[in-house]
C-alpha positions as CSV (number, residue, x, y, z in Angstrom):
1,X,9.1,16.0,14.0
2,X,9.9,19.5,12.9
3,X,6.9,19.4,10.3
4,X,4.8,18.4,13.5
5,X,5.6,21.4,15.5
6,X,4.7,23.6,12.7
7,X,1.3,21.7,12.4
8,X,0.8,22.2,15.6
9,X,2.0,26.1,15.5
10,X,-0.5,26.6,12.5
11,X,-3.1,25.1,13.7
12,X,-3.2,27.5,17.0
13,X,-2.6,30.1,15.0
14,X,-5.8,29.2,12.8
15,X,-7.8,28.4,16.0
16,X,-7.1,31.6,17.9
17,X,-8.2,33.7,14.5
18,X,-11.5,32.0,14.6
19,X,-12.0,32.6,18.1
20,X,-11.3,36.3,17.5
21,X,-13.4,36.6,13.9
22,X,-16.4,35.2,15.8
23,X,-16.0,37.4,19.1
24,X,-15.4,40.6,17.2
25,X,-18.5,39.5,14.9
26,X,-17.0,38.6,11.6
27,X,-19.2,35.4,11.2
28,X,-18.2,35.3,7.4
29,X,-14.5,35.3,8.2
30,X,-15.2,33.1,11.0
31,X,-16.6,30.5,9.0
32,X,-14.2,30.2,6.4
33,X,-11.7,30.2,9.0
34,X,-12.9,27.3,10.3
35,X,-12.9,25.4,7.3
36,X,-9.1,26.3,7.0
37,X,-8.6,25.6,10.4
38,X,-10.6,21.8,9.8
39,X,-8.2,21.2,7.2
40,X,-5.0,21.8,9.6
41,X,-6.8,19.6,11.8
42,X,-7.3,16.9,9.5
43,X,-3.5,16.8,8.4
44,X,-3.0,15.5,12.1
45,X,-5.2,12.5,11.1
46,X,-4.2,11.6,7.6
47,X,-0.3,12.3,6.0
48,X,-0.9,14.1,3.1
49,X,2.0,12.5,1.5
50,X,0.6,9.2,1.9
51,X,-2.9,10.6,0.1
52,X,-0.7,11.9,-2.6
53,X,1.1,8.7,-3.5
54,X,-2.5,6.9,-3.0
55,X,-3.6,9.3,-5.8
56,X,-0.5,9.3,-7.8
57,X,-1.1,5.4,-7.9
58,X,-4.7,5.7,-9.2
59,X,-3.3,8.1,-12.0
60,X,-0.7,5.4,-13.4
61,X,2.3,7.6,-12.0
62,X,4.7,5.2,-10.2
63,X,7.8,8.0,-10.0
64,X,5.6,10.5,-8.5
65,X,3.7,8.5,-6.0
66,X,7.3,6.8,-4.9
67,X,8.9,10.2,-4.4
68,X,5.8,11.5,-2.0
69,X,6.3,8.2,0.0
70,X,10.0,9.3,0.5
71,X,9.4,12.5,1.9
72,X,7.6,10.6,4.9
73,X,11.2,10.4,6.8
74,X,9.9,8.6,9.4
75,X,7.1,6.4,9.3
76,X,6.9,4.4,12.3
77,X,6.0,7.9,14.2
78,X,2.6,7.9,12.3
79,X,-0.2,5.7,13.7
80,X,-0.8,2.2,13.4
81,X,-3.2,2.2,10.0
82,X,-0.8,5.1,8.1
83,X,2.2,3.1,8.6
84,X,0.6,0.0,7.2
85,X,-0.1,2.1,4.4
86,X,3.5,3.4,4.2
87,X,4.5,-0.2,4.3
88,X,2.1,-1.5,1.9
89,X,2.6,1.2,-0.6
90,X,6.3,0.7,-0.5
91,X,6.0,-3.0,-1.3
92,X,4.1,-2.5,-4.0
93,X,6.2,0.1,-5.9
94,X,9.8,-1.2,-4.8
95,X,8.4,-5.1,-5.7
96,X,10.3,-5.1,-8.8
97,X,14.0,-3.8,-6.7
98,X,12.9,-5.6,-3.4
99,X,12.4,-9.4,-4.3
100,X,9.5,-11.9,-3.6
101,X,10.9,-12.6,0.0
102,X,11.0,-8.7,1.3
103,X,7.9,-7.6,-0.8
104,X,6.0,-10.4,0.6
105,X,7.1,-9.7,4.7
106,X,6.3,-6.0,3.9
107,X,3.1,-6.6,2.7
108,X,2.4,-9.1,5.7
109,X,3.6,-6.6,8.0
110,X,0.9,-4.0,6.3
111,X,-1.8,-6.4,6.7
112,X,-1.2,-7.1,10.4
113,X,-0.8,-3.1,11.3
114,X,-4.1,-2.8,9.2
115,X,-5.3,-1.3,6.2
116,X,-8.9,0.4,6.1
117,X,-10.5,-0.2,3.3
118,X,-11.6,-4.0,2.2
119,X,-10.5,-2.9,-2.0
120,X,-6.9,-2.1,-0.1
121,X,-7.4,-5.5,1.6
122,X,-8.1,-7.6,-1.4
123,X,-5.3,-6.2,-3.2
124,X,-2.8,-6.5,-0.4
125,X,-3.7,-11.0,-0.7
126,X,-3.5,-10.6,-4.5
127,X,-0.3,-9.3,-5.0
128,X,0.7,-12.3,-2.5
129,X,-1.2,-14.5,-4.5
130,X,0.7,-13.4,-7.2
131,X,3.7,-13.8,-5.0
132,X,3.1,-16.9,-4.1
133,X,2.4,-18.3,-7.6
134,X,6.0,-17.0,-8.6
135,X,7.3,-19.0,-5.6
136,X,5.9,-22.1,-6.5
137,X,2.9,-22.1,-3.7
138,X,0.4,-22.8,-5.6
139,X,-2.3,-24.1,-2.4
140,X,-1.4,-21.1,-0.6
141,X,-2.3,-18.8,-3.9
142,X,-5.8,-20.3,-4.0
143,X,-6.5,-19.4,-0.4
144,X,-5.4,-15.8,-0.7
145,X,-7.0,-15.7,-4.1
146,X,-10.1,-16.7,-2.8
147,X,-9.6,-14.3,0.2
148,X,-9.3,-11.5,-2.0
149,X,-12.3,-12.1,-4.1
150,X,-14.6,-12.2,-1.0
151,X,-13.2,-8.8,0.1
152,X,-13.7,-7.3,-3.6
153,X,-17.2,-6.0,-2.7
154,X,-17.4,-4.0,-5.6
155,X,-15.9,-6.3,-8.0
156,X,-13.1,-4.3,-9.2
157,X,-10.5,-6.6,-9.1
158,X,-12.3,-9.6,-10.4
159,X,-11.0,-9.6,-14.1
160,X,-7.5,-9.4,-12.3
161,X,-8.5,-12.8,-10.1
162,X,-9.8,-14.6,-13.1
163,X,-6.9,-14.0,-14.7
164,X,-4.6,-15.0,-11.9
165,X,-6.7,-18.2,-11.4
166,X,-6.5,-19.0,-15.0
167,X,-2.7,-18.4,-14.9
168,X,-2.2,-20.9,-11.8
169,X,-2.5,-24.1,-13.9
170,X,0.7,-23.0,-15.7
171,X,2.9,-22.2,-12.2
172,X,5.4,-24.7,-11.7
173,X,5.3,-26.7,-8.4
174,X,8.0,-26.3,-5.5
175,X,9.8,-29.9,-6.5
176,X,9.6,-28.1,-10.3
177,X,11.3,-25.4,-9.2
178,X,13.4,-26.9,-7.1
179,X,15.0,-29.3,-10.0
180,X,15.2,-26.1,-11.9
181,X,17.4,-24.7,-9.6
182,X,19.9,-28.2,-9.4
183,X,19.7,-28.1,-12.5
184,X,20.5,-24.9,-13.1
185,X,19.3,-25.0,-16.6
186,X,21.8,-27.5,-17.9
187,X,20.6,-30.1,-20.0
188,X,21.9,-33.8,-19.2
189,X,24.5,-34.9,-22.0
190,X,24.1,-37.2,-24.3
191,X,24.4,-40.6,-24.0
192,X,27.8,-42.4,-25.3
193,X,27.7,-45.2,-27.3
């Protein structure tokens, strides 16, 4: 909150020196004060921190992207589509420390608050394709599979989807699984004669 009163602070500040620059008849000054003034303004709209760890994921740079997500102390005070990408981005660098079960709600959650962009969209229902396979939900997997491939306009992700669609003849079903876990990797012993 603290961060927000400062926004606010600088932002006056930045708006009352344009005012003056352009009534005293610095148009120069005035101008590139209101560039500077547009990008204060623009901070109200988009957390930098969340465009950092967006551009921190693109690079390959997990650490760095997870520590800008933690300096965002409290996301449920940003608006509706920034949370969903505070939630989103969080499931998909804390997947391996979370679980299936919590990754998957999280990324649910970030698809229902809504993310912007349809490549975001289509990677969202391929990471719970990839989810799902792992779980042993192999009908639901297609669906989101096929979900994500309609939303990959561009085709970006479509090597990924082959892969995952060659890869989902060799998922185990939920009765597999579930005998795997009775089991619980024993073998039966051996018959007595």
């Amino acid at each position: 909150m603290i961060g927000f009163v400062i926004r606010v602070i600088v932002a006056l500040a930045f708006l009352g020196s344009t005012a003056a620059l352009y009534a005293t008849g610095y148009w120069g000054w005035g101008i590139v004060m209101t560039l500077f003034s547009a990008l204060v303004v623009l901070t109200f709209f988009r957390n930098e921190n969340i465009i950092i760890a967006l551009y921190q994921m693109r690079l390959g740079s997990k650490e760095k992207a997870y520590k800008a997500l933690q300096r965002i102390k409290a996301p449920h005070m940003l608006p509706k589509s920034q949370h969903a990408y505070v939630i989103y981005l969080q499931a998909m660098l804390g997947a391996q420390e979370l679980g299936f079960a919590k990754s998957e709600q999280m990324l649910l959650k970030a698809q229902t608050l809504g993310l912007r962009t349809k490549q975001d969209q289509a990677m969202c229902k391929m990471h719970l394709a990839g989810i799902c396979m792992q779980t042993g939900r192999k009908k639901e997997a297609q669906t989101l599979l096929s979900a994500a491939k309609k939303l990959d306009e561009n085709n970006m992700l479509a090597d990924q989807i082959k892969m995952m669609k060659n890869q989902m003849g060799q998922v185990a079903s939920k009765n597999q699984m579930r005998q795997a876990m009775m089991m619980k990797g024993r073998r039966k012993s051996p018959k007595m004669r």
